[in-house]
N, C-alpha and C positions, 0 to 999 in steps of 0.2 A: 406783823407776821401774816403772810398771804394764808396759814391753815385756820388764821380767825375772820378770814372774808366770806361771804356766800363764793360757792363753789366757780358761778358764772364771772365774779370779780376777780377770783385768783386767775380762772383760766384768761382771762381778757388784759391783766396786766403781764401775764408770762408772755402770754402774744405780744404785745404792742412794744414791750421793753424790747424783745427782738428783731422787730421791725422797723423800731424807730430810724434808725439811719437810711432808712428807703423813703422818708417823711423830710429829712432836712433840706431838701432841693424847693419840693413845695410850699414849705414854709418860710423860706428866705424869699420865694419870687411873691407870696403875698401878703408879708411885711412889706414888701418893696412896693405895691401896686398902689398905685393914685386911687384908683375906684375899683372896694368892693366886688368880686366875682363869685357867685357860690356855687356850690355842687359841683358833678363832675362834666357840666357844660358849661363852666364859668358865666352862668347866668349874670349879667350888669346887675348891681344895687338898686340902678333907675328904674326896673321893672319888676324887682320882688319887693324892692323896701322894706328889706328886713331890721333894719338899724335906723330908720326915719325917728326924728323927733327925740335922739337918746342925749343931746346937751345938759348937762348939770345931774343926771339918774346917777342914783347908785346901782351896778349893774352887775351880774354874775353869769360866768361862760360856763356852761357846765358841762364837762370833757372837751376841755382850751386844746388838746394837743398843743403843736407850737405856739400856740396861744394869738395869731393871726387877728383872728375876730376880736379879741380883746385891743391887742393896738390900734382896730380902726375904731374902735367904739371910743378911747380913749383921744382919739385924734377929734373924733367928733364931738370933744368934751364933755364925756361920762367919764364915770368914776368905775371901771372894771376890776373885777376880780373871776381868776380863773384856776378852776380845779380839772385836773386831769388824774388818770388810773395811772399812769407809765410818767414811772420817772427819767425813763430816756427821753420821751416825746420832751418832758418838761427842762429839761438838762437843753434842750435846742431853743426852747422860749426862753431860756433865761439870758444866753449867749445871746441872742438877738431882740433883749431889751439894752442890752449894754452896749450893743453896737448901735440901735437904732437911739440909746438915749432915753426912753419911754421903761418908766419904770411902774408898774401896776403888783400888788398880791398874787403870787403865784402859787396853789399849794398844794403836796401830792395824796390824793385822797379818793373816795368814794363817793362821785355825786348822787349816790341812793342816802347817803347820812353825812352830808355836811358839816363840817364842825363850825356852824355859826348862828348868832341868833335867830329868833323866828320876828319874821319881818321887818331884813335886812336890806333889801331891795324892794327901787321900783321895776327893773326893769334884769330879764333872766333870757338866755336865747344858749340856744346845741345845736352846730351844723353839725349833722353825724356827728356826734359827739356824744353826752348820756342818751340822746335822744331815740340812740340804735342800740348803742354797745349797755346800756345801763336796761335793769326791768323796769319798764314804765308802771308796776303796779307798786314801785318804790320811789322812782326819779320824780313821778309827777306829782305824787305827794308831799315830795321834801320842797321841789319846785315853787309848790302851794305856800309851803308854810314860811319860805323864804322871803315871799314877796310881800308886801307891805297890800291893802287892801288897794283897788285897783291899778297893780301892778300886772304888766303885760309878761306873756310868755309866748315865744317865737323857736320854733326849733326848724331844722331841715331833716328828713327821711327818705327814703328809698320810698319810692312809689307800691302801693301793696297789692296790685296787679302786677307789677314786673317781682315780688316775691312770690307768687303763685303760679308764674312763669319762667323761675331760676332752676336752674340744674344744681348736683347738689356739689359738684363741681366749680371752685368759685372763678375758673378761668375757662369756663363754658357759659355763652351772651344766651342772655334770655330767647325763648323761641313764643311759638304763635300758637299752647300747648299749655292748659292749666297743668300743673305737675304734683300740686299741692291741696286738699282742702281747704276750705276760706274758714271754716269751721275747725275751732280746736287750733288753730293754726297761732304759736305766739313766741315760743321760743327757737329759734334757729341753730343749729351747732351745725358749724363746718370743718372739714377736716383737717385744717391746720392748727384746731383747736380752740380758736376762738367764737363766741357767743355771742348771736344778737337778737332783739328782741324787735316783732312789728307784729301792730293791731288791726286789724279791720275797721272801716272807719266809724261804723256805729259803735262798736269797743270804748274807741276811740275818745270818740263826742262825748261818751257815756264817764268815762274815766273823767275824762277832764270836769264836768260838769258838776261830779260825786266829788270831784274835790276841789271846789268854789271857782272854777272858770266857767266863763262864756265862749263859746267860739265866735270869730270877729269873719273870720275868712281861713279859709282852707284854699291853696294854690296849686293845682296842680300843670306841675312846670313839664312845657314841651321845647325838647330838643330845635336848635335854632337851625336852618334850611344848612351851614357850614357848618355845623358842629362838628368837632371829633372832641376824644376823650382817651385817656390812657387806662382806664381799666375796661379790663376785656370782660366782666359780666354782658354789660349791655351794649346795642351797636344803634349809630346816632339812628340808623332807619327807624329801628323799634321804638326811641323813643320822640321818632317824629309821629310816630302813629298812633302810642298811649304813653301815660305818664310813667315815668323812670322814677321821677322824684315830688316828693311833694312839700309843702312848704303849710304850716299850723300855725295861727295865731290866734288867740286867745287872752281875757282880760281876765283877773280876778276880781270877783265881786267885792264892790265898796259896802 
């Protein structure tokens, strides 16, 4: 029942249920792809290495939408399981484990409370996925408690200088114009209703740290000299010039 969810979960699966069929184009072309692409400048694998070394892990996607990330993890012989908010998103992962063959755990739920043991995995990753749409002062502690002692956590984000330079408009591109305090600044609500959440990164570091990670590396990804991108927040110039997105990894202490 969405009136027993925190308010930001009800409103984020109302969104996404309704938007999901504007997701299945993208989620068909990367099930299909040979190599790994992330974010909204299809970044190559070869150069963020976000899924390096995942053979034989037990591993959890937390907000799988189509569940994508999970069948490359699976291809690269981990053991995936993935939760999403939206049972439409997940209605498209399921239809393209059966076409692709690749059968993994799929389950519709709240990756702020997991319905699974505590120290299930070695290995946990969200491209925009809990990583945005979930409150990180809930995701990264379930995250924590998920993972087996030095078990990694990898997620992708929206750059948090291009959130300090967003309009509040989500189909108006970043400009060259703080818009926002860096302070106080954590919860987002935009007007189609949906909710996301991004930290500053001493927040950030701070968070992760209060609940048993080390940071490994923090990436912050610049737009390639030919990029383009189909969402109209940000434009490839802007994010030839500062970071659009950024890329967190982090170990749990053994």
């Amino acid at each position: 029942m969405t009136d027993q969810l925190p308010d930001h979960v009800a409103k984020n699966r109302s969104y996404w249920d309704t938007v999901a069929p504007d997701w299945v184009a993208a989620g068909e072309r990367n099930w299909a792809a040979v190599e790994p692409a992330w974010g909204i400048w299809h970044t190559p694998e070869r150069e963020l290495l976000m899924i390096e070394g995942v053979a034989g892990l037990e591993s959890i996607e937390l907000g799988c939408g189509t569940g994508y990330v999970s069948a490359w993890l699976a291809r690269r012989g981990a053991h995936p399981v993935g939760i999403d908010n939206s049972a439409g998103q997940l209605e498209t992962a399921r239809r393209l484990q059966r076409e692709q063959g690749l059968e993994f755990p799929l389950i519709h739920g709240n990756a702020e409370t997991v319905p699974l043991p505590d120290a299930s995995f070695d290995f946990a990753i969200s491209e925009y996925g809990a990583s945005i749409w979930a409150d990180p002062f809930a995701w990264i502690p379930e995250a924590s408690r998920l993972l087996r002692p030095k078990g990694r956590l990898v997620f992708m984000v929206n750059g948090y200088l291009e959130m300090l330079c967003a309009p509040d408009s989500e189909t108006e591109p970043s400009g060259e114009r703080l818009l926002r305090p860096q302070f106080g600044s954590h919860r987002f609500e935009w007007s189609d209703g949906s909710v996301e959440f991004h930290l500053p990164h001493g927040l950030m570091i701070d968070l992760l740290r209060d609940n048993g990670f080390e940071v490994e590396r923090l990436v912050e990804v610049q737009a390639p000299v030919d990029a383009t991108t189909r969402f109209p927040y940000v434009t490839p110039e802007w994010a030839r010039r500062w970071p659009s997105e950024e890329v967190w990894k982090a170990r749990k202490r053994g």
